[in-house]
C-alpha positions as CSV (number, residue, x, y, z in Angstrom):
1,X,0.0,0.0,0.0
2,X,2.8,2.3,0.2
3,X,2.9,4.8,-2.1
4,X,-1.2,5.1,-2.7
5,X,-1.8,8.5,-1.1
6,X,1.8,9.9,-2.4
7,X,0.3,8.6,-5.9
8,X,-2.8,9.7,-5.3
9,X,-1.7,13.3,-4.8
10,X,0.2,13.4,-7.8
11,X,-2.3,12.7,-10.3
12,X,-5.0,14.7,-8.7
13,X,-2.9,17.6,-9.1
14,X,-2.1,16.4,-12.7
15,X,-5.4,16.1,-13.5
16,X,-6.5,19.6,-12.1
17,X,-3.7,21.3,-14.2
18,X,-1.8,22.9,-11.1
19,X,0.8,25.6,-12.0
20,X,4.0,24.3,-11.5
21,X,4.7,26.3,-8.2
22,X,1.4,24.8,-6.7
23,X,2.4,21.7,-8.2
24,X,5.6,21.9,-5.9
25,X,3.7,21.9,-3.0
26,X,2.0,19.0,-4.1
27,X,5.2,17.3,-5.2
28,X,6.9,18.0,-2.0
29,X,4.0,17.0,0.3
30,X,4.0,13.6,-1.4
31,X,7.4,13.0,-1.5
32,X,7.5,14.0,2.5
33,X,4.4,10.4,2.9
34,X,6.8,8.1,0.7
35,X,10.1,8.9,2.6
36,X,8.3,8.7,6.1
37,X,6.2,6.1,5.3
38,X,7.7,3.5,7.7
39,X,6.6,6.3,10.5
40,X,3.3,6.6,8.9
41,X,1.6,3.3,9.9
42,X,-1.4,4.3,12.2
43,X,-3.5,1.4,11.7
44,X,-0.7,-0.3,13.1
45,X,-0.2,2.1,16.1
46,X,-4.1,2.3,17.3
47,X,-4.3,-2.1,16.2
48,X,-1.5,-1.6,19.2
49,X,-3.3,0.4,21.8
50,X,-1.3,3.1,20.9
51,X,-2.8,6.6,20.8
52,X,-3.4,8.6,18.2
53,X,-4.2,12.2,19.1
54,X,-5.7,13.7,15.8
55,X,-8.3,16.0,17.8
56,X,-5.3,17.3,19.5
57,X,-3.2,17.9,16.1
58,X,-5.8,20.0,14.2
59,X,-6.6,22.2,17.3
60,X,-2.7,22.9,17.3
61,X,-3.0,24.0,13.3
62,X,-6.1,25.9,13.9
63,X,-4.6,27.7,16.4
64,X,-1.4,28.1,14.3
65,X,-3.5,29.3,10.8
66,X,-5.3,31.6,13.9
67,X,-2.2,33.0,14.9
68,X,-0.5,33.4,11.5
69,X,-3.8,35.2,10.0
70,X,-3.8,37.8,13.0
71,X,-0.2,38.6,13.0
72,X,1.0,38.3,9.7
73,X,4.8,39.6,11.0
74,X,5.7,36.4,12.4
75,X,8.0,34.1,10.6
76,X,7.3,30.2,10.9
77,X,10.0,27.6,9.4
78,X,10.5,25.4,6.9
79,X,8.7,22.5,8.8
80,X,6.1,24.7,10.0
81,X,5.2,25.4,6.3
82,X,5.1,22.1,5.4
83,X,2.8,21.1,8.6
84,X,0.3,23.4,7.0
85,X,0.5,22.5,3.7
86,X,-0.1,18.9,4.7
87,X,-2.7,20.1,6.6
88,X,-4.5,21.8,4.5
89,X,-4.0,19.6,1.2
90,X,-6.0,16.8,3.5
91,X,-8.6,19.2,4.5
């Protein structure tokens, strides 16, 4: 199964005709899923007992996309950018 979502993203952004900087985003959220796939195994992890905080995770990026729209001065990183794009390319 690895590789279905990474896929997946690429041809939906092939299809819709992205510009190439949007298909960078695209590109690089995808390629971020294939090289952390062995990380990425949550039916595993809750199978385990292990828990998976999700509710907790998108009340963190609201709160980020809250901050970031109100004070447009302050600088996230590289990571932080990518979070969001994630983020927001799931939702």
């Amino acid at each position: 199964m690895k590789g279905h979502m990474a896929g997946g993203m690429r041809r939906s952004a092939t299809r819709k005709g992205l510009s190439d900087k949007e298909r960078q985003l695209v590109d690089k959220c995808a390629t971020y899923l294939l090289n952390n796939s062995p990380y990425l195994r949550y039916d595993r992890y809750l199978a385990e007992g292990v828990p998976i905080g999700t509710g907790v995770i998108e009340g963190a990026c609201r709160h980020i996309v809250k901050c970031n729209s109100a004070t447009p001065k302050i600088l996230y990183g590289p990571a932080d950018e990518a979070g969001l794009n994630l983020f927001s390319f799931i939702y």
